[in-house]
C-alpha positions in Angstrom: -8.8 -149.9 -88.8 -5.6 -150.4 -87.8 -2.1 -150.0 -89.3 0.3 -152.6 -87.0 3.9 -151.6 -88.2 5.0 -147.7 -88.9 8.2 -145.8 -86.9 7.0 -142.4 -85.6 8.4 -139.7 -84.0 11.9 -142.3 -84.7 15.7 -141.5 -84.8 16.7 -144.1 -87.3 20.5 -143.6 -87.0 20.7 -146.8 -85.3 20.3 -148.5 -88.9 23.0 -146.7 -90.4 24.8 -149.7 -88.6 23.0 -152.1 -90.1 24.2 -150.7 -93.8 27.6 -150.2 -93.0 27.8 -154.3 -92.0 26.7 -155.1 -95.3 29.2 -152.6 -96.8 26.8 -149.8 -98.3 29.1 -146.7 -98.4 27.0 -143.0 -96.7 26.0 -141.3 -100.1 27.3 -137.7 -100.7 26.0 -135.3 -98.2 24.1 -133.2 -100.7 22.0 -136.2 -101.4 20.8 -136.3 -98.2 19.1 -132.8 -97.5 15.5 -132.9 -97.5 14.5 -131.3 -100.9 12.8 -132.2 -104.0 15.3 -133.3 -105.8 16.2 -136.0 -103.4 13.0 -137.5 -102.6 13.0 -140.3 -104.9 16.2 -140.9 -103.8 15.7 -140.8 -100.5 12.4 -143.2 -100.3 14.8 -145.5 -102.3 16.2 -146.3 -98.4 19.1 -143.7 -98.3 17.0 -141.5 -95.8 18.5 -143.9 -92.8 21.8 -142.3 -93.3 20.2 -137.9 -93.4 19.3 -136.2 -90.4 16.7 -134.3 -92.0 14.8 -137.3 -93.0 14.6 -138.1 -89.3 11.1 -137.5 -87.6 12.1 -137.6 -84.0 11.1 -134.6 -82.1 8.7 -133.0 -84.7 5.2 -133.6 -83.5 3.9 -131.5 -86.0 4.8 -134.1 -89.1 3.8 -137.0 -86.6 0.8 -135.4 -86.3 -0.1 -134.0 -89.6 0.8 -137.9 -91.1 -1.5 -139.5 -88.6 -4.1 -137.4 -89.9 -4.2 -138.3 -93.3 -4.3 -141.5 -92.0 -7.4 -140.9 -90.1 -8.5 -139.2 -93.4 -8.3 -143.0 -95.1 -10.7 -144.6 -92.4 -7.5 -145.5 -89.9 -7.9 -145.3 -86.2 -4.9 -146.9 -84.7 -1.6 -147.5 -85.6 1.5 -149.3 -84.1 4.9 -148.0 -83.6 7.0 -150.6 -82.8 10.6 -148.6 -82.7 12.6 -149.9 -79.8 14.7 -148.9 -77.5 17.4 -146.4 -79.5 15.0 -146.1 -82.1 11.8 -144.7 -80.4 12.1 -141.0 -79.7 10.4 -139.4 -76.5 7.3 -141.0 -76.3 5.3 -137.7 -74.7 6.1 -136.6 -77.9 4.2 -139.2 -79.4 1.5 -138.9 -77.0 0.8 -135.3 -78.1 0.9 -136.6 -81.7 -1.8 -138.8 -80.8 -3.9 -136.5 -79.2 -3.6 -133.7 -81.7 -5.0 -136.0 -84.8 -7.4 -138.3 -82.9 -5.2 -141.8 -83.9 -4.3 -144.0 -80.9 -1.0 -145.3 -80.6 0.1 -148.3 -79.3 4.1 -147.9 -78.9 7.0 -150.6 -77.6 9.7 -151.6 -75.4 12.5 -153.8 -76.1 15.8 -154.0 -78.4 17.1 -154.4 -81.7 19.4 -156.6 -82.8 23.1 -157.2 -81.0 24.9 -155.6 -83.1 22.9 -152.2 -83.7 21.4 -151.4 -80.1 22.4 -148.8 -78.3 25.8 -149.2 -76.7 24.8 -148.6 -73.4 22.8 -152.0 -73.5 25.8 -154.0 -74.7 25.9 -156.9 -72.4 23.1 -157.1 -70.6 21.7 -160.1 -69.3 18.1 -161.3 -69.8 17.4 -160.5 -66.7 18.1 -156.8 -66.6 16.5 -156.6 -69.6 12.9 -158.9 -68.3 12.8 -155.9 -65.4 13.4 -153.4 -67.7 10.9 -154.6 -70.5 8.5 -155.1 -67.5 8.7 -151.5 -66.3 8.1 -149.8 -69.4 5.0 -152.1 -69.5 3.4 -152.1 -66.0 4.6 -148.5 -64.9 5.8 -146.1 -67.5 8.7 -145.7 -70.3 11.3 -143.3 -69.0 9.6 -141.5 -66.1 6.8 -140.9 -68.1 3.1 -142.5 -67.8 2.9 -143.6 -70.7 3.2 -147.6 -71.0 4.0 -149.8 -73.9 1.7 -151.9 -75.3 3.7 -154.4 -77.4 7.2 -156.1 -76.9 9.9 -156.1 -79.9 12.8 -158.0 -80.1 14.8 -158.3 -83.5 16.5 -161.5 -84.7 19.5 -161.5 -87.1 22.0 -163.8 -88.9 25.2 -162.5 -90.6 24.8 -164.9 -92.8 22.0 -167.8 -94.1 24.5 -170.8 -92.5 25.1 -168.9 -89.3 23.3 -169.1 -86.0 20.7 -166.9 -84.5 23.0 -164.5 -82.3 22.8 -165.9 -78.2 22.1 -161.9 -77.3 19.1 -161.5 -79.6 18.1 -164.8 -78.0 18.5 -163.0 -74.4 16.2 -160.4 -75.4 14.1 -163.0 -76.7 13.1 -164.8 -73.8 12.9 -161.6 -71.6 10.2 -160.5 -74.3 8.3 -164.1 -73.7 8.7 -164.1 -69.6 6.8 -160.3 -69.7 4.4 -161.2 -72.3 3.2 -164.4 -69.8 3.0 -162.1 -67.2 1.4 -159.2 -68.9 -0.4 -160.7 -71.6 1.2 -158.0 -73.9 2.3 -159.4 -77.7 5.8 -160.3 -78.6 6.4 -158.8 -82.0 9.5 -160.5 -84.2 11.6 -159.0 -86.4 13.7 -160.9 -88.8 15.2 -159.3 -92.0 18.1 -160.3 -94.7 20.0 -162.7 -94.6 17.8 -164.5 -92.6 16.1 -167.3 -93.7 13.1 -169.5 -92.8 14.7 -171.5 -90.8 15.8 -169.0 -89.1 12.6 -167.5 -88.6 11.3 -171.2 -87.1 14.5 -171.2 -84.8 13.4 -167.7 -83.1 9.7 -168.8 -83.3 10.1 -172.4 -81.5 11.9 -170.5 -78.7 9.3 -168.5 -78.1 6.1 -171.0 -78.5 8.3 -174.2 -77.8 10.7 -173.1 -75.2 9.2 -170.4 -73.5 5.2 -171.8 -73.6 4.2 -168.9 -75.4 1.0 -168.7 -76.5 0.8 -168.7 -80.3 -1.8 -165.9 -80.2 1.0 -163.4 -78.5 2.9 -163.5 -81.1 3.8 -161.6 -84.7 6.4 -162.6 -86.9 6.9 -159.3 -88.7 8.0 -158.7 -92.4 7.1 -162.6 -93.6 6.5 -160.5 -96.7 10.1 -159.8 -97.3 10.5 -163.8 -97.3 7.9 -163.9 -100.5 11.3 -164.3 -103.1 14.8 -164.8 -102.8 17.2 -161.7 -102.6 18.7 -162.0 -105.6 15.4 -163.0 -107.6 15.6 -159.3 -109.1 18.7 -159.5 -110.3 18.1 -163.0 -111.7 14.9 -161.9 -113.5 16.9 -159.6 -115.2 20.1 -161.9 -116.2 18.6 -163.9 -118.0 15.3 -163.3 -121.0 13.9 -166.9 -119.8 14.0 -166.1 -115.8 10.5 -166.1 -114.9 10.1 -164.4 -111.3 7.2 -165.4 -109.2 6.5 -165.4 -105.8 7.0 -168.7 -103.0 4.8 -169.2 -99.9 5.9 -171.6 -98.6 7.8 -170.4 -95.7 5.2 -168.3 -94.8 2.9 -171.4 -94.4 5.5 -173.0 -92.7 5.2 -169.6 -89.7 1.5 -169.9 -90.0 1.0 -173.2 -89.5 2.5 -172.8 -85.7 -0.7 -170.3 -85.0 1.0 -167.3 -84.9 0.1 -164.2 -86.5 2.6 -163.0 -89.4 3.0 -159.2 -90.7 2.8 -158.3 -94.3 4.0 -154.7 -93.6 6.7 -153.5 -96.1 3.4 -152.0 -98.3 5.0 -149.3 -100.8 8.4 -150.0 -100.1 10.6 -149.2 -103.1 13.7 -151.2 -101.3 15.1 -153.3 -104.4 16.3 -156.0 -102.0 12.2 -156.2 -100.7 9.4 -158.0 -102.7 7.4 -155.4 -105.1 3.4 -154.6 -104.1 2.4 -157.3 -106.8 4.5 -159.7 -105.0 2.5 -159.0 -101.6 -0.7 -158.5 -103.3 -0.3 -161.8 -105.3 0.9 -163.8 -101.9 -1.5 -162.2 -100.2 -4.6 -163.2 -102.3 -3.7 -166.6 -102.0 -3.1 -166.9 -98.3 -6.6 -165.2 -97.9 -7.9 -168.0 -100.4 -6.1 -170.6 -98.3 -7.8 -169.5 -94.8 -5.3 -167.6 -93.2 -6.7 -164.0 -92.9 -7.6 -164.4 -89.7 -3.9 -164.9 -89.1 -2.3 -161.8 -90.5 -2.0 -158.0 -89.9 -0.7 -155.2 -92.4 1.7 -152.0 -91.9 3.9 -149.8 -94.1 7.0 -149.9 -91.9 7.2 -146.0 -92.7 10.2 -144.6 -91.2 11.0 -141.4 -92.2 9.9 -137.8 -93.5 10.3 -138.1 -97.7 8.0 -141.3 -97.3 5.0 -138.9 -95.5 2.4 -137.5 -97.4 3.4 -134.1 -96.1 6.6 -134.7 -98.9 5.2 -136.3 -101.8 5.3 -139.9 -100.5 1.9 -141.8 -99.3 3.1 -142.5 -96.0 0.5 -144.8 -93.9 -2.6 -143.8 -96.6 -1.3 -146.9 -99.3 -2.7 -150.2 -98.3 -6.1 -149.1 -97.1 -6.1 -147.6 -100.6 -4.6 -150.6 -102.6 -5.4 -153.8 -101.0 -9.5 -153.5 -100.9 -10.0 -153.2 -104.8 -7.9 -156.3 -105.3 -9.6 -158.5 -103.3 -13.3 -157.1 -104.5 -11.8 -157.4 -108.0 -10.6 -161.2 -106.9 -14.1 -161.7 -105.3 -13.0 -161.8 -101.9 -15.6 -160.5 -99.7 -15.0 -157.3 -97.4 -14.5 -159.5 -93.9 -11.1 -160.7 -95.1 -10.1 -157.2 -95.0 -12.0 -156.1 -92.0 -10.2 -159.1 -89.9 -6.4 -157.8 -91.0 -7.2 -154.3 -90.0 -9.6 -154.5 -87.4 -10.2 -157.6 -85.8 -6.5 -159.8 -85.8 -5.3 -156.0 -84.7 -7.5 -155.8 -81.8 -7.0 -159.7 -80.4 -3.2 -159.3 -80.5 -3.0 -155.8 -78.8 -5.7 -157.0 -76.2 -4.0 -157.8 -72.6 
């Protein structure tokens, strides 16, 4: 069983960019020390902006989290951090080893605006032979190889065009992945929309002659509801607030394989559980579990079991009893955990 989106062993600092663009202010320092009295608020999303949420470097919580995962039945997870996220990846190896999990981690960027500086500017080219190297021969002097490719697609706004250095990245991603055979794994996040999504996806399968199968579209579950449907729901007593697959279909449809991996997230912006579970159910009705894979997205220490949180242990424990309730049989579940896991990792 299979987990195919948590951050371990990550310095998330990087996304403290990503708030500041969209104008959310640091919160007070004492706010951000890792105690009980923040957790809630920490888990809310804040932890991107304290240091002591950050699980880089400590192999004893990366280790002691993957083994309450292994205590729920999981086996594998994937850490798809890239480059400026991912912390020393020996670290992570000895993680590994310690609670028994495999882990399959990445290469690649994150989006133009919140990669590291160093990496400003660099053509796709530099970035195909780097990708390439981390895959074929080691990340960082080490030995140990990644096993999937991440690239992150933005907008700064739902009118504006995908950014031409994300794009870069991009087709480096797809000219490794032809010649590796190793996945390409999508992120796309607010204010994206789906046609957004489509635009990044056609370059890939369209353009570049990907094959559908290497791909993931990641959090398609964060495109279940509009933004702002919260805060409508509230407004107003007749708002009724539901969920919309249509986009996801729309992904889908192309072949590809599509992440539902935000699981427990108590983000306002994101969909709630229900949301997924509800979207989830039907897609499964409609066909499509053979198409999708599940993760968490975990990213730091208050969301770990080892603080109160329930880290990678949720979906293995919420998703089964739904679908047994809804009288979906076990395979469904078996082919988002196990067996879509293991054809899009194979190379």
């Amino acid at each position: 069983m299979t987990s195919m989106h948590e951050h371990l062993n990550a310095d998330m600092e990087i996304l403290t960019r990503v708030a500041k663009q969209f104008g959310f202010p640091p919160p007070p320092a004492e706010m951000l020390t890792l105690e009980n009295h923040n957790l809630a608020f920490l888990r809310s999303g804040a932890a991107i902006f304290s240091e002591a949420s950050m699980t880089a470097g400590d192999i004893d919580f990366t280790a002691a989290e993957l083994g309450f995962f292994r205590a729920v039945g999981g086996r594998s997870i994937v850490d798809p951090s890239p480059i400026g996220i991912r912390g020393d990846v020996t670290q992570l190896r000895e993680a590994s080893r310690q609670a028994d999990v495999h882990v399959v981690c990445a290469t690649g960027l994150y989006t133009a605006a919140n990669r590291p500086d160093e990496y400003a500017g660099w053509t796709e080219e530099q970035q195909h032979e780097l990708f390439l190297r981390d895959v074929t021969e080691g990340i960082d002097g080490s030995d140990v190889r990644a096993g999937i490719l991440k690239c992150a697609l933005s907008a700064v706004s739902a009118d504006a065009p995908l950014d031409e250095v994300e794009l870069a990245t991009l087709r480096a991603c797809a000219r490794v992945s032809q010649e590796t055979g190793v996945s390409v794994h999508v992120h796309s996040a607010f204010p994206m929309t789906g046609d957004h999504v489509l635009r990044g996806l056609s370059l890939l399968v369209d353009e570049m002659s990907l094959e559908p199968g290497r791909v993931v579209m990641m959090h398609m579950d964060s495109f279940l509801r509009p933004w702002d449907s919260r805060s409508r729901y509230i407004d107003s007593l007749d708002a009724v607030k539901s969920v919309d697959v249509t986009g996801v279909q729309r992904v889908l449809d192309r072949g590809v394989t599509v992440g539902f991996d935000s699981w427990g997230s108590n983000v306002d912006l994101l969909p709630q559980d229900d949301d997924r579970l509800k979207a989830l159910l039907h897609l499964v009705r409609s066909g499509y579990d053979g198409q999708i894979v599940l993760g968490h997205d975990v990213t730091q220490k208050p969301q770990g079991v080892s603080y109160g949180g329930t880290g990678f242990t949720w979906f293995p424990a919420l998703i089964p009893p739904v679908l047994a309730q809804a009288g979906v049989g076990e395979d469904a579940y078996r082919r988002m955990t196990t067996d879509n896991p293991a054809r899009v990792l194979a190379h």
